[in-house]
KEMAR-887508 format. One line per 10 residues: for each residue x, y, z of N, C-alpha, C. Coordinates in steps of 0.001 Angstrom, whole numbers, padded with zeros to 6 digits. Layout:
REM KEMAR-887508
X/Y/Z/X/Y/Z/X/Y/Z ~ ...
REM end
This chain:
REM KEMAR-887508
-021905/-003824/-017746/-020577/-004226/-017258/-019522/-003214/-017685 ~ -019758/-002537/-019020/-018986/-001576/-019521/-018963/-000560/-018517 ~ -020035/000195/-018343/-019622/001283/-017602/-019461/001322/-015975 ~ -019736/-000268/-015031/-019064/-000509/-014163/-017704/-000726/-014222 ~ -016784/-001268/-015224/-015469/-001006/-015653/-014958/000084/-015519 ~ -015729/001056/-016520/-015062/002296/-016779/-015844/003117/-015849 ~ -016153/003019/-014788/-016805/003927/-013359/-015938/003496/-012464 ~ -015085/002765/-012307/-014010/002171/-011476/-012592/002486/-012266 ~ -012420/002859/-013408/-011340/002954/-013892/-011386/004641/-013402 ~ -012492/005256/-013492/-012450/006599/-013440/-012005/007082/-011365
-012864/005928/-010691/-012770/006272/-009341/-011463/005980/-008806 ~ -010307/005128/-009727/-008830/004957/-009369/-008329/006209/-009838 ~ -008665/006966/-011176/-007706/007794/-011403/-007990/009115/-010271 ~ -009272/008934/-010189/-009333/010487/-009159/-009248/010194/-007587 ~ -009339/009402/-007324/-008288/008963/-006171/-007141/009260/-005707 ~ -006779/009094/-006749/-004951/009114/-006959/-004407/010403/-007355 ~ -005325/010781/-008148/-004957/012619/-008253/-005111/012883/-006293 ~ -006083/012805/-005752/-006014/013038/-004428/-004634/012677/-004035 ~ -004695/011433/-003873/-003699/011027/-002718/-002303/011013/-003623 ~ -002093/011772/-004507/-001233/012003/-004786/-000640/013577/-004435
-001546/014642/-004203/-001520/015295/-003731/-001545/015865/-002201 ~ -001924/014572/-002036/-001534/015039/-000236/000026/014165/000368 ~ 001042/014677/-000533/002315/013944/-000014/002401/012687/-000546 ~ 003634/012391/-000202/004290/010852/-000178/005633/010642/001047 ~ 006117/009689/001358/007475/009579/001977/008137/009861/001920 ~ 009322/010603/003032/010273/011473/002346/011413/010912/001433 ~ 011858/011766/001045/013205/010748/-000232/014017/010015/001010 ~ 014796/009201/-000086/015345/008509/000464/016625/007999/-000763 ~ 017319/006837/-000437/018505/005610/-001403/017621/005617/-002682 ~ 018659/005846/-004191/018064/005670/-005228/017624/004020/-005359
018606/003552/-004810/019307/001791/-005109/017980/001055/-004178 ~ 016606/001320/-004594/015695/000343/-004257/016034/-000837/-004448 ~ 016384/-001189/-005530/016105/-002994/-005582/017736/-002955/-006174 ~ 019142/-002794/-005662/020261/-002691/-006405/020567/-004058/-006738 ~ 021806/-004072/-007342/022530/-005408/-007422/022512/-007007/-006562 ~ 022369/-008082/-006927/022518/-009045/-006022/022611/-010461/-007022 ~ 023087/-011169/-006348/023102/-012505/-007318/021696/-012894/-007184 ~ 021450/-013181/-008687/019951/-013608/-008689/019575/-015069/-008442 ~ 018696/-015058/-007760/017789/-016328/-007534/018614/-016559/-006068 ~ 019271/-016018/-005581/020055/-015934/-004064/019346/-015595/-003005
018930/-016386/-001685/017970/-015377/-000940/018750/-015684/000009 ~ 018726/-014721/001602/017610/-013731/001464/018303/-012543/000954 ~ 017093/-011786/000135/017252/-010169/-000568/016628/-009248/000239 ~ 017378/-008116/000508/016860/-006938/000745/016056/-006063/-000347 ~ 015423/-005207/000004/015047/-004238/-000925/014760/-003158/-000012 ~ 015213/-001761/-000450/015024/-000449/000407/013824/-000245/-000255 ~ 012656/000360/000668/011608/000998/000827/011351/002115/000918 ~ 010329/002531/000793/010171/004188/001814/009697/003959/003153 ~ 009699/002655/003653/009269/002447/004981/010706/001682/005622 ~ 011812/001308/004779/012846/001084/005682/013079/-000196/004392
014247/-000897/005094/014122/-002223/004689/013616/-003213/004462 ~ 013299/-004786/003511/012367/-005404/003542/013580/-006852/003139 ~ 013138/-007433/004087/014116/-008693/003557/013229/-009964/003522 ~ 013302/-010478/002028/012271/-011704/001683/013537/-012980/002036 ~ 013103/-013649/002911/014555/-014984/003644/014406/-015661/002316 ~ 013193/-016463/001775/013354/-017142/000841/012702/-016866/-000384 ~ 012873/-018050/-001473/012145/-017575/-002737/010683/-017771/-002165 ~ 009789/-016753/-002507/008463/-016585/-002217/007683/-017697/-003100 ~ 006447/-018140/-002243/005967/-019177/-003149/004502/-018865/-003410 ~ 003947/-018306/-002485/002513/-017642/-002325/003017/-016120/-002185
002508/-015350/-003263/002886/-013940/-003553/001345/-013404/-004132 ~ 001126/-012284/-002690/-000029/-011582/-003321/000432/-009964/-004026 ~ -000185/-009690/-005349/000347/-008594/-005973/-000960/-007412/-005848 ~ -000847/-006217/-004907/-001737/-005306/-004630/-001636/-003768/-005171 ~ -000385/-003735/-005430/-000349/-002633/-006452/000004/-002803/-008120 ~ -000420/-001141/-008259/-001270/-001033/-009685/000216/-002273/-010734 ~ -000176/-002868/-011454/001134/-003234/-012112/001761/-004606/-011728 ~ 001557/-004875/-010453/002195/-005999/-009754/002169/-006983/-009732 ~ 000897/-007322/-010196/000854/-008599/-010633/001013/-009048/-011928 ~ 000783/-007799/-013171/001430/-008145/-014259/003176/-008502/-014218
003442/-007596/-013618/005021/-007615/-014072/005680/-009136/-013204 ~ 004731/-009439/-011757/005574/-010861/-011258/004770/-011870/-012482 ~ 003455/-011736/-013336/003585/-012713/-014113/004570/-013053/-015316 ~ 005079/-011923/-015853/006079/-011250/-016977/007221/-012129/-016367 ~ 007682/-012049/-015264/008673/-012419/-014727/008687/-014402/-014545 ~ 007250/-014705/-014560/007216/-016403/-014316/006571/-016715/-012903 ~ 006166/-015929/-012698/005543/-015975/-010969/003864/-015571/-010974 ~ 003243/-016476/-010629/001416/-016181/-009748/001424/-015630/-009285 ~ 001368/-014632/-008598/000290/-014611/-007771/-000989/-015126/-007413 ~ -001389/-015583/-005744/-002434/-015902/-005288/-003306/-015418/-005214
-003188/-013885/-005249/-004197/-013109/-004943/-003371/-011751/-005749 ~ -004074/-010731/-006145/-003954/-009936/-007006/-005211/-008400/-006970 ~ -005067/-007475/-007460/-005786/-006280/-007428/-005700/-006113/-009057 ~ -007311/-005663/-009376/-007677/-005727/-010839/-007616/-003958/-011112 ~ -006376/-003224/-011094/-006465/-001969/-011302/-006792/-001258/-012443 ~ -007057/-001917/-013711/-007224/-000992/-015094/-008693/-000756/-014856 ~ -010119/-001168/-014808/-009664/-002904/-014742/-009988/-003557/-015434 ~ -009999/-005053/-015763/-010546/-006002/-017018/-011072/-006545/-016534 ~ -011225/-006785/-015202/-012010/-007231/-014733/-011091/-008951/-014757 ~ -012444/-010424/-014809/-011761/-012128/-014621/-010936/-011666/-014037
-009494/-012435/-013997/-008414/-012327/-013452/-007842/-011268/-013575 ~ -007824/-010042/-013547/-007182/-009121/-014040/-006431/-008761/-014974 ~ -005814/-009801/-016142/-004717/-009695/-016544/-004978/-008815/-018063 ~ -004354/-008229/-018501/-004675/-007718/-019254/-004137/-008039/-020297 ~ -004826/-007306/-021792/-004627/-008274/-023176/-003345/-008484/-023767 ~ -002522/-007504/-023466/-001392/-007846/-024386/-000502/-008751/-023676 ~ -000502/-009054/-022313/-000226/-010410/-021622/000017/-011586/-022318 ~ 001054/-012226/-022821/001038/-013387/-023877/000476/-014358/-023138 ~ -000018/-015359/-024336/-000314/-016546/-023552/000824/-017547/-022010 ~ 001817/-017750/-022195/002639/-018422/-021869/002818/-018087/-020317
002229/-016677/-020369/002940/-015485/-019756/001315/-015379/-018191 ~ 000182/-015938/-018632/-000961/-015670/-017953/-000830/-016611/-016952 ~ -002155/-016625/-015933/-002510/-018090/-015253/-002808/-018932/-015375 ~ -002384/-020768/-014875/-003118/-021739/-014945/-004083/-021574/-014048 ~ -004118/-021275/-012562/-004513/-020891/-011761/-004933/-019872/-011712 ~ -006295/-019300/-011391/-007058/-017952/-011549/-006618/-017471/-009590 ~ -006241/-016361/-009710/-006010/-015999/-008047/-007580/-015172/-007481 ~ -006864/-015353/-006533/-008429/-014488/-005822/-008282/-012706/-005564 ~ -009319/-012193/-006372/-009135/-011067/-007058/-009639/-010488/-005630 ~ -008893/-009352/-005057/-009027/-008643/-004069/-009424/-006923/-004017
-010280/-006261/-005166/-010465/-005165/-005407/-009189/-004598/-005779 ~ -009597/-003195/-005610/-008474/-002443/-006170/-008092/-001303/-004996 ~ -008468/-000143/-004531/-007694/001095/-003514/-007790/000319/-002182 ~ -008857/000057/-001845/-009451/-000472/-000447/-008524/-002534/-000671 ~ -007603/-002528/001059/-007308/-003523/001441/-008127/-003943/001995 ~ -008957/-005242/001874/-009158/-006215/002498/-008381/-007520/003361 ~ -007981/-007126/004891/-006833/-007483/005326/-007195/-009121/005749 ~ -008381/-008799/005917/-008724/-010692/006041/-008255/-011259/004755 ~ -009137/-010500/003838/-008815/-011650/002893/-007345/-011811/002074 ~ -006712/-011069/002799/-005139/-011357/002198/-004231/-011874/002937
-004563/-012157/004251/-004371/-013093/005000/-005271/-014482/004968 ~ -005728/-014658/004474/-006886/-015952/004357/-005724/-016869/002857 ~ -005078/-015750/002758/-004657/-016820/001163/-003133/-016523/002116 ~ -002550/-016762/002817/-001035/-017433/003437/-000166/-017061/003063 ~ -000317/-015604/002544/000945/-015596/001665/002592/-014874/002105 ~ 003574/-015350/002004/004300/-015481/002181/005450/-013896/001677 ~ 004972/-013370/000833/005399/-012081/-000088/004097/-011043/-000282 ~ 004246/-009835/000186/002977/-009173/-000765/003942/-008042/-001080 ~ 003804/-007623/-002573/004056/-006740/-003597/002959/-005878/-003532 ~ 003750/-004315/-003410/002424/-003127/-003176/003834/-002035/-003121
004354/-002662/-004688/005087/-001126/-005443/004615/000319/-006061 ~ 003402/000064/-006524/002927/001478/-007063/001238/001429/-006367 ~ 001525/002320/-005582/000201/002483/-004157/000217/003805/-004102 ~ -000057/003898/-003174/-000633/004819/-002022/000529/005218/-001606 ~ 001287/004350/-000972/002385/004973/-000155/002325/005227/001429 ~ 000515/005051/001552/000055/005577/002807/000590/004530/004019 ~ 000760/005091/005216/001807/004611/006504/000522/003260/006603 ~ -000699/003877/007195/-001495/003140/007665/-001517/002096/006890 ~ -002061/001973/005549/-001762/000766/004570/-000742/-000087/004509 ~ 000295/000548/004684/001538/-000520/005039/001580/-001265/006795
001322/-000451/007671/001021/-000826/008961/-000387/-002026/009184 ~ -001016/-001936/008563/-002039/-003018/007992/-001494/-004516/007646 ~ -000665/-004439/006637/-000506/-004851/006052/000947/-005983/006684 ~ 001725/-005019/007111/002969/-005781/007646/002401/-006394/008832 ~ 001235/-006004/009504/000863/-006868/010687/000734/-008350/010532 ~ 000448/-008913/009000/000229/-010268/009078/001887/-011013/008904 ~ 002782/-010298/009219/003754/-010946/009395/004964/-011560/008293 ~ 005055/-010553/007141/005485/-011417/005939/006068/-009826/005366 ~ 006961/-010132/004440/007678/-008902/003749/006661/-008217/002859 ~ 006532/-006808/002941/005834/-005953/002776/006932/-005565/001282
006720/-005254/000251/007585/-004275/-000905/006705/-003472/-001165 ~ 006744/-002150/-000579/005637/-001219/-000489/006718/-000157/-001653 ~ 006279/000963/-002187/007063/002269/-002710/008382/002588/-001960 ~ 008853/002950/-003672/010563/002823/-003182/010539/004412/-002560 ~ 011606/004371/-002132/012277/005549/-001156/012234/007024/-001996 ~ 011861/007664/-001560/011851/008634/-002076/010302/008941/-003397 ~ 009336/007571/-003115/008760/007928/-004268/007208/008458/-004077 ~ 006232/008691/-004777/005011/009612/-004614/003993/008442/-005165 ~ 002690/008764/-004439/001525/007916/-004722/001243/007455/-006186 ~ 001037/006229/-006430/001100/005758/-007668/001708/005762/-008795
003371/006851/-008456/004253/007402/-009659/005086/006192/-009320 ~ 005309/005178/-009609/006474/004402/-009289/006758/004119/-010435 ~ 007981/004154/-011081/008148/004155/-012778/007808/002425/-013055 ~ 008244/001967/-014037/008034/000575/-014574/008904/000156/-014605 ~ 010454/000715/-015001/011664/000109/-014356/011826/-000019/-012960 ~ 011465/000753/-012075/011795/000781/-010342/011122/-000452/-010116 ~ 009773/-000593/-010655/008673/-001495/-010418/009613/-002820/-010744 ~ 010046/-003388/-011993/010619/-004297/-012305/011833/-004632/-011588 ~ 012135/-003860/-011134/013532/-003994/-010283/013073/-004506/-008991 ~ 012454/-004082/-008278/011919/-004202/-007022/011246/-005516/-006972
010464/-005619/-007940/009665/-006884/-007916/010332/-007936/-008358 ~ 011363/-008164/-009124/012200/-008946/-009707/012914/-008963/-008785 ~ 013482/-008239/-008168/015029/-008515/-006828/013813/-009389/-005606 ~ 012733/-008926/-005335/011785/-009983/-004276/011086/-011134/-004543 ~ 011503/-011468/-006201/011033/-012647/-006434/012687/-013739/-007218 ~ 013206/-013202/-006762/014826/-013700/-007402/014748/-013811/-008745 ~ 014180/-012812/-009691/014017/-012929/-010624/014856/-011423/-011420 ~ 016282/-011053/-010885/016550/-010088/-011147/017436/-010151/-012686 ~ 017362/-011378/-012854/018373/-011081/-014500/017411/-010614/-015753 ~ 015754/-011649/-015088/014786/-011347/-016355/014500/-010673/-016607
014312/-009588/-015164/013579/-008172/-014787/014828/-007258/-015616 ~ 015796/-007419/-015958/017080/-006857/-016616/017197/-006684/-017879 ~ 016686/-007827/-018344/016501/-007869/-019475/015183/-007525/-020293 ~ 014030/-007282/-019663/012385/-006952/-020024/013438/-005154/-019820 ~ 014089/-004916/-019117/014234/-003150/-019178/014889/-002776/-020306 ~ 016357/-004057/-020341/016775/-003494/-021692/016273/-003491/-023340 ~ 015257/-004634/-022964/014440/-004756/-024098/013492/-003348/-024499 ~ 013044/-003118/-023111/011801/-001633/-023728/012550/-000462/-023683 ~ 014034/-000188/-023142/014561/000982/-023317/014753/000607/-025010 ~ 015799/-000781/-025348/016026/-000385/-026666/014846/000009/-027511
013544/-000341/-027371/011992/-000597/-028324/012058/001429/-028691 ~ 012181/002057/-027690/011962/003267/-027612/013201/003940/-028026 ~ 014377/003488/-028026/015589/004414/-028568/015399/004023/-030285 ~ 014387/002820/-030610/014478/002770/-031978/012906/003166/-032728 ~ 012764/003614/-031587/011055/004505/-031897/011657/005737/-032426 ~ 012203/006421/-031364/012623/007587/-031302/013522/007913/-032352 ~ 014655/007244/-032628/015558/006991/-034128/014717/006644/-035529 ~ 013741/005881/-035327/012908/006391/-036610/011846/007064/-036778 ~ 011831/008266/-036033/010973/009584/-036020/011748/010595/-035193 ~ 012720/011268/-036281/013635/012255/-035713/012550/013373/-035573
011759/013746/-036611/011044/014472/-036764/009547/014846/-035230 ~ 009980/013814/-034260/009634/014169/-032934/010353/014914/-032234 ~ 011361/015208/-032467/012561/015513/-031342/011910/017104/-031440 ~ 011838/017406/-029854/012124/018707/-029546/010891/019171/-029347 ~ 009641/018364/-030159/007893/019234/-030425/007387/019088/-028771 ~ 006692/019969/-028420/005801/019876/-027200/004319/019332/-027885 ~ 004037/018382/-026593/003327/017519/-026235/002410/017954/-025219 ~ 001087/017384/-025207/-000150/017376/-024323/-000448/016079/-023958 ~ -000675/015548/-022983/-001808/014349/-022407/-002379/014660/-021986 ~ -004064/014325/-022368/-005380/014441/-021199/-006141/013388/-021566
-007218/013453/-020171/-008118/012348/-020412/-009808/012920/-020487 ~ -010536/012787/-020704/-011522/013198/-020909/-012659/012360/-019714 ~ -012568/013300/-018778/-013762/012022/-017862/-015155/012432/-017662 ~ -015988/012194/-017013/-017530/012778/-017301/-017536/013971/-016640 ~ -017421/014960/-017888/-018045/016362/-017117/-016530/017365/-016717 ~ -015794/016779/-017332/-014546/017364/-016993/-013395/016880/-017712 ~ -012090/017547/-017996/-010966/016913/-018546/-009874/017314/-017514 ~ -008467/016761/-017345/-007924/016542/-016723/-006336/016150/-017619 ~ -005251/016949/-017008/-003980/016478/-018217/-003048/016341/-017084 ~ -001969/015435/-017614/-000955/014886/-017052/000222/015683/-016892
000766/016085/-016035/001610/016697/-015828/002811/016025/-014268 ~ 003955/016435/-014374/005204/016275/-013362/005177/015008/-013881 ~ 005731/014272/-014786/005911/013028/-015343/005158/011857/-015371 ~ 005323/010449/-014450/004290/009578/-014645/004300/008941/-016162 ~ 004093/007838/-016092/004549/007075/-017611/003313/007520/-018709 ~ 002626/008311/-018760/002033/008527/-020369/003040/009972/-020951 ~ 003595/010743/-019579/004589/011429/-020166/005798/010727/-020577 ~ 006320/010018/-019759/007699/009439/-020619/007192/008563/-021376 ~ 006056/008342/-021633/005904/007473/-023141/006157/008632/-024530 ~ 005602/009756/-024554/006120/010916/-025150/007799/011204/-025182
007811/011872/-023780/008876/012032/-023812/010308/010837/-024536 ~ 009976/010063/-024380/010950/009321/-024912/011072/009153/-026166 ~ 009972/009178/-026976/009264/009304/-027972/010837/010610/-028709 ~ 011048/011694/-027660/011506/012673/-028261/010761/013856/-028015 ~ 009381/014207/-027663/008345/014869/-027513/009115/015664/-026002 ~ 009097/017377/-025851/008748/017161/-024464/007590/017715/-023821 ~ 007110/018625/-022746/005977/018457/-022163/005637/019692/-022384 ~ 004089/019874/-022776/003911/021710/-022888/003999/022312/-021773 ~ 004939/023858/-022023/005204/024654/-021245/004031/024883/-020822 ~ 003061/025126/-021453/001462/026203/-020980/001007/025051/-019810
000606/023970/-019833/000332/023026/-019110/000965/022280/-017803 ~ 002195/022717/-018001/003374/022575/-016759/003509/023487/-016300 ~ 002916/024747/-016414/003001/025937/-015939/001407/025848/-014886 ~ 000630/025166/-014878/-000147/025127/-014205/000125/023989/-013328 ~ 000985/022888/-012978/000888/021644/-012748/000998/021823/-011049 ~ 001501/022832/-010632/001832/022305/-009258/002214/021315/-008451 ~ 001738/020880/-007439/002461/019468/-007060/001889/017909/-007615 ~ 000933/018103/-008232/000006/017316/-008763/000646/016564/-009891 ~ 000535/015011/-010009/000816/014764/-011649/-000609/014567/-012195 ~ -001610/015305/-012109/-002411/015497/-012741/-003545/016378/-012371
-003817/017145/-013362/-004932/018658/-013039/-006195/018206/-013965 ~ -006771/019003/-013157/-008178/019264/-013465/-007897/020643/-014423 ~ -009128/020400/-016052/-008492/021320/-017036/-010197/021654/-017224 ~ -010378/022668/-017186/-012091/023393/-017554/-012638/023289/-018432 ~ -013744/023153/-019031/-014147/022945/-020365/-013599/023960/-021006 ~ -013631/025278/-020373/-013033/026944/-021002/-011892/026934/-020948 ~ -011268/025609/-020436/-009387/026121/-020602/-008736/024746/-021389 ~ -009551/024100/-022467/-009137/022909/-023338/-007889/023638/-023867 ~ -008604/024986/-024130/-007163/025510/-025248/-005409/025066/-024680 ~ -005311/025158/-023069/-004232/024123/-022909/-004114/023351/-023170
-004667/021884/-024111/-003969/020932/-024720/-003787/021136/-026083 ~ -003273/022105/-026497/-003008/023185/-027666/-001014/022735/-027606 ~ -000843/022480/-028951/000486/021745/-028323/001060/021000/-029915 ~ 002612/020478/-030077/002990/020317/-031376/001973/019093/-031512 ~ 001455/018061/-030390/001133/016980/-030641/000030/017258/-029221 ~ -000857/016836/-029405/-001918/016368/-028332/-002653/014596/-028112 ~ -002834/014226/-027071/-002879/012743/-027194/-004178/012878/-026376 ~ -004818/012554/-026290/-005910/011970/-025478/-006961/011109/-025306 ~ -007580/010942/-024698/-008407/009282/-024301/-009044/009577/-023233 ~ -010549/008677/-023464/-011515/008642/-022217/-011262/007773/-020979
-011995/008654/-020174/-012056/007553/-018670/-013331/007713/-018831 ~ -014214/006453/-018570/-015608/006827/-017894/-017020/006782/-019244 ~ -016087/006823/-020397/-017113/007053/-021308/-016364/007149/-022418 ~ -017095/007207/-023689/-016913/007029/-025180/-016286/007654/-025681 ~ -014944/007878/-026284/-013766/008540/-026782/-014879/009154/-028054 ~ -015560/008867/-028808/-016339/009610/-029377/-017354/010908/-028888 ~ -017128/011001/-027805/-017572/012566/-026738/-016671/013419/-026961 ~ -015370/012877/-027149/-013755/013483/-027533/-014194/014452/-028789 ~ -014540/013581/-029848/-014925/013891/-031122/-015945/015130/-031212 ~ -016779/014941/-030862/-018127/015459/-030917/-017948/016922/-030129
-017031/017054/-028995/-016909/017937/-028253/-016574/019748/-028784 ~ -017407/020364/-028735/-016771/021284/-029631/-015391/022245/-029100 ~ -015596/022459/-027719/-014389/023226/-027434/-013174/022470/-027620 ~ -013369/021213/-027552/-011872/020663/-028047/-011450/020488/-029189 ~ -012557/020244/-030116/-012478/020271/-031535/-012152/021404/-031997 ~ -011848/022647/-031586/-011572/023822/-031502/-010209/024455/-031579 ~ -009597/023551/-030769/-007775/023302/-030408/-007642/023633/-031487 ~ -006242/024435/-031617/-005815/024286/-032786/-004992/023584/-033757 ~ -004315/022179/-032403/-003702/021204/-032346/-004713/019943/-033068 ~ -006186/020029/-032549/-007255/019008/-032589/-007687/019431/-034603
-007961/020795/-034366/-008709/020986/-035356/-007477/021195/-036900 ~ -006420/021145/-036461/-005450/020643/-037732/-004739/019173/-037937 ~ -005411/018378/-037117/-005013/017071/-037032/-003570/016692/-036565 ~ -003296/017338/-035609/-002137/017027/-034680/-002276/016094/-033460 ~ -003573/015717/-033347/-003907/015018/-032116/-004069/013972/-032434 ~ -004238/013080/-031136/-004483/011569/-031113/-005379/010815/-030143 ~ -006430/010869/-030395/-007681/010174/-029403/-007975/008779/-029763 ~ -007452/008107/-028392/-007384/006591/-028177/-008603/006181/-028642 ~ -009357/005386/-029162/-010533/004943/-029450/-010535/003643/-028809 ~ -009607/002874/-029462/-009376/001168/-028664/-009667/001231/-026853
-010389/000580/-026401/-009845/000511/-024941/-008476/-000397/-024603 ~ -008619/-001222/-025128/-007466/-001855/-025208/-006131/-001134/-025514 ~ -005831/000092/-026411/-004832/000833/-026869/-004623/001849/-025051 ~ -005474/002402/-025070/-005918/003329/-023742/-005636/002792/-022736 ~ -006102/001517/-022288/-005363/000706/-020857/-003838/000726/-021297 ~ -003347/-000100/-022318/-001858/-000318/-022551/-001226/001217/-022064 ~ -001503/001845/-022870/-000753/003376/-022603/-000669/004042/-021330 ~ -002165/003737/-020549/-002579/004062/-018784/-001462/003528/-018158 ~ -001257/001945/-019093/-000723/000954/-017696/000502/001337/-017186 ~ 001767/001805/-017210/002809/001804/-016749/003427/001161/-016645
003269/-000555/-017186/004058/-001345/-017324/004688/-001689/-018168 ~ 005887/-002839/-018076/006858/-002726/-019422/006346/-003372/-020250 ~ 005198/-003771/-020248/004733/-005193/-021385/003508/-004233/-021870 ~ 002735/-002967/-020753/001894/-002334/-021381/002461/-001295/-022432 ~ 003379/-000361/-022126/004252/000517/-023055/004716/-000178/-024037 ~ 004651/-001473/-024033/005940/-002155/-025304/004211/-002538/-026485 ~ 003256/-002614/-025712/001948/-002668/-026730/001746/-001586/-027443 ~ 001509/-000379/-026262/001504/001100/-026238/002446/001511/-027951 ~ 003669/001275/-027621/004764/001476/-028609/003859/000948/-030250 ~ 003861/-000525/-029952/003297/-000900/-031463/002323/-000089/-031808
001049/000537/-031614/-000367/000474/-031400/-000311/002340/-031863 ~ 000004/002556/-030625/000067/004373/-030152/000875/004946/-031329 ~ 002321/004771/-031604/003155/005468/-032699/002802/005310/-034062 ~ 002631/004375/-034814/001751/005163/-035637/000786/005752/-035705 ~ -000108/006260/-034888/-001235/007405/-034456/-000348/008449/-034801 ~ 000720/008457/-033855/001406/009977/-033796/001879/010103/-034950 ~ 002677/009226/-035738/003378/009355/-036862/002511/010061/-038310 ~ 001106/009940/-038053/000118/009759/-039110/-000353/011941/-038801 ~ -000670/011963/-037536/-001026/013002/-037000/000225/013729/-036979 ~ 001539/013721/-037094/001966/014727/-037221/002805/015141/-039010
002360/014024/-039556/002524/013971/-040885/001449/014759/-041617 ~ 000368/015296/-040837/-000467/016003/-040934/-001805/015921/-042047
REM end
C-alpha cells in the first residue's frame, strides 16, 4: 500500500512538472475572490476562464483540486466528493486536519489528475472547487457542462501554482465563508513573521529544495509554496539553481549535477521511496551543504506531505515540525 501511495504521489508531481510547462491562461484581475459581505449570495469570483457566480450558499460541494477539499473543510464545509492528491489515501484528509475540523460523512473519493465526469455528476453537486489544477480549457469545458459553478484557477495563474492564500480566498468567497478564510490567512502570515523574527540569523542565506524520486532528483524553482515556505522563513532562493529554472517550477537535476543543491541551507525529501536513499546516496552526501550539516531531509512522511501540501493548515504543521530542522542544521 506504501509504495502504491508513494507511486501516485510521484505520478502527480511529474505530471505537473509537465503540464506546468506547457502554459497556463493568460493573466488576468489580481482581485480573484475580492471583497464582499460574507455569507451574502450570489458571489462572483474572477477566474482564468471568466466569471463564476455561485446564486446560493452551496450545499453539495465537490472539491477536485489539489488542496480543496482541505481548505472547504478548514472553513466548516464537506465536501461530497473530493480528490485524494498527497495521497493518504480513506478519505483523503490529511493528519494535521484537527478533529473538529474532518468528516462525519466520508465523501466519495474521485481519484486525483484524471476527471471522472459521471461520477461527479452522479453526486448532484451544486459547487465544484478546482482552484489548484491543471488550468486545462478542456477540463473546465468538461466540467461546466454539468451545469453548476465551476471555481477553476484564478486569472492570471499557472498549473498547480495557485498560492494558499488565493486558494483560501477563492474558496472561502464560493462558500460564504470569507471572514474565516481571513482570518486562517492572518493567522499563518502572523505564524511566519514570528518564525522569521525568531531566527534573524535566516535572513538573507540562500536556500535549495529538492526531492529525490526514483532514479533522479528534481528542485523547485520560480516559487510555488515549499519556496515561500523558505522564503518567508527569510531564506532566499539559490542563484545557481534559478539560473537553470526556466519556465518550469520544477527541474530535473542529474545525479552529476546534485552539486546544485549546494546552498546556505538545503532541504530535501523523497517522492517514491525511502528518504534514507537521501542518506546513503553518495553524490549528495558529497554537497558541501549535505556533508557539513546544513541540510534537512524530511524523514516523517507526514512532515513531507505537510510541507508538499500548500495549504494553510499544511504550512502551519510544516512551521511547527520543519523549523526546528533548519534551526538545528544551521546552528551547525
Amino acid at each position: 500500500m506504501r509504495r502504491t501511495r508513494a507511486l501516485r504521489m510521484m505520478i502527480v508531481v511529474v505530471l505537473g512538472i509537465v503540464l506546468a510547462g506547457c502554459g497556463a491562461p493568460g493573466p488576468g484581475s489580481d482581485q480573484s475572490a475580492g471583497p464582499s459581505a460574507d455569507g451574502q449570495f450570489p458571489v462572483t469570483i474572477t477566474t482564468a476562464f471568466g466569471e463564476v457566480t455561485v446564486p446560493e450558499r452551496p450545499q453539495r460541494v465537490v472539491a477536485l483540486g489539489w488542496g480543496d477539499a482541505e481548505t472547504a473543510l478548514s472553513l466548516g464545509v464537506q465536501p461530497v466528493g473530493a480528490a485524494d492528491w498527497l495521497p493518504v489515501g480513506g478519505d483523503g484528509v490529511p493528519p494535521w486536519v484537527p478533529a473538529d475540523k474532518r468528516y462525519t460523512t466520508p465523501p466519495t473519493m474521485l481519484g486525483t489528475m484524471e476527471v471522472d465526469v459521471e461520477a461527479v455528476a452522479a453526486l448532484e453537486p451544486d459547487l465544484i472547487l478546482d482552484t489548484r489544477a491543471s488550468g486545462d480549457p478542456q477540463r473546465y469545458d468538461l466540467l461546466s457542462r454539468l451545469g453548476v459553478p465551476v471555481v477553476s484557477i484564478p486569472p492570471g495563474g499557472e498549473s498547480y501554482l495557485t498560492t494558499w492564500d488565493r486558494q483560501l480566498d477563492m474558496v472561502g468567497k464560493a462558500l460564504g465563508k470569507s471572514a474565516e478564510a481571513a482570518q486562517q490567512k492572518a493567522a499563518l502570515e502572523a505564524k511566519f513573521q514570528q518564525a522569521a523574527a525568531a531566527h534573524p540569523q535566516f535572513a538573507g542565506k540562500t536556500a535549495a529544495v529538492g526531492a529525490k524520486m526514483v532514479g533522479s532528483y528534481g528542485a523547485y524553482v520560480n516559487g510555488g509554496s515549499r519556496l515561500e515556505f523558505v522564503e518567508r522563513l527569510g531564506f532566499r532562493q539559490s542563484p545557481a539553481l534559478q539560473a537553470q529554472a526556466g519556465d518550469n517550477f520544477f527541474i530535473s537535476v542529474s545525479p552529476e549535477r546534485v552539486d546544485l543543491f549546494n546552498a546556505d541551507l538545503t532541504v530535501l525529501f523523497p517522492i517514491g521511496l525511502s528518504a534514507t536513499e537521501i542518506d546513503r546516496d553518495p553524490p549528495v552526501q558529497a554537497v558541501p551543504s549535505v556533508r557539513e550539516g546544513r541540510a534537512v531531509v524530511l524523514h516523517d512522511e507526514q512532515v513531507a506531505q505537510a510541507f508538499s501540501a500548500g495549504t494553510a493548515g499544511g504550512m502551519s504543521y510544516a512551521l511547527d515540525e520543519v523549523v526546528p530542522l533548519i534551526e538545528r542544521a544551521q546552528a551547525g
